[in-house]
C-alpha positions in Angstrom: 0.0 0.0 0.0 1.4 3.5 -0.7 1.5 5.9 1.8 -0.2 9.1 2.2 0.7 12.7 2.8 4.0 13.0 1.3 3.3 15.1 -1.4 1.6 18.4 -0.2 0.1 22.0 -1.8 1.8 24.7 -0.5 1.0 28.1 -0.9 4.0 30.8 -1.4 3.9 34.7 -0.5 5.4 37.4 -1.6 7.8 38.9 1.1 8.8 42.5 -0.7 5.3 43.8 -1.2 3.5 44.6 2.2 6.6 46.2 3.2 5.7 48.6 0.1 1.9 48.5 1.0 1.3 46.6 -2.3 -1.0 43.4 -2.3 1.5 40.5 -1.8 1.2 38.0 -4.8 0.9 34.4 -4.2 1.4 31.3 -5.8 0.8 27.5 -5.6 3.0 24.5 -6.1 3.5 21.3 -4.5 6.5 19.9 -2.5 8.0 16.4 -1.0 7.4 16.9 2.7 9.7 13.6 3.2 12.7 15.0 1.0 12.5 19.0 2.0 10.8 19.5 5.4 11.9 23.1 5.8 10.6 26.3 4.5 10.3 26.5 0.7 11.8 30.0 -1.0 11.8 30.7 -4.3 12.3 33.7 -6.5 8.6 34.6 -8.6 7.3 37.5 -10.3 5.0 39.7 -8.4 3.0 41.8 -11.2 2.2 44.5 -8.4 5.8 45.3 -7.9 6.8 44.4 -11.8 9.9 42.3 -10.9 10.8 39.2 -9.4 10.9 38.7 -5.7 11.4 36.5 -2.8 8.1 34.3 -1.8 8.3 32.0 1.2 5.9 29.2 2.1 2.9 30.1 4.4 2.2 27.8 7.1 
């Protein structure tokens, strides 16, 4: 039998664009919680701000 709940839906933040008052952008991907259990960061383009920026993985 195969187990369960390895692969998860994370969500990730923008972490520039409240510090500028803008709407943070966000997006959605999925992860190996076995493999990588910390904190996902990767670098994504926030439309508000027009460049690419940091987003982090909300809890």
């Amino acid at each position: 039998m195969a187990k369960k709940g390895k692969i998860k839906i994370i969500t990730l933040e923008c972490t520039e664009a409240r510090k500028e008052g803008k709407s943070p952008s966000r997006y959605t991907t999925t992860k190996n919680t076995q493999t990588h259990p910390e904190r996902l960061e990767k670098k994504k383009y926030n439309a508000a701000l027009k460049r690419h920026t940091v987003h982090r993985e909300l809890k």
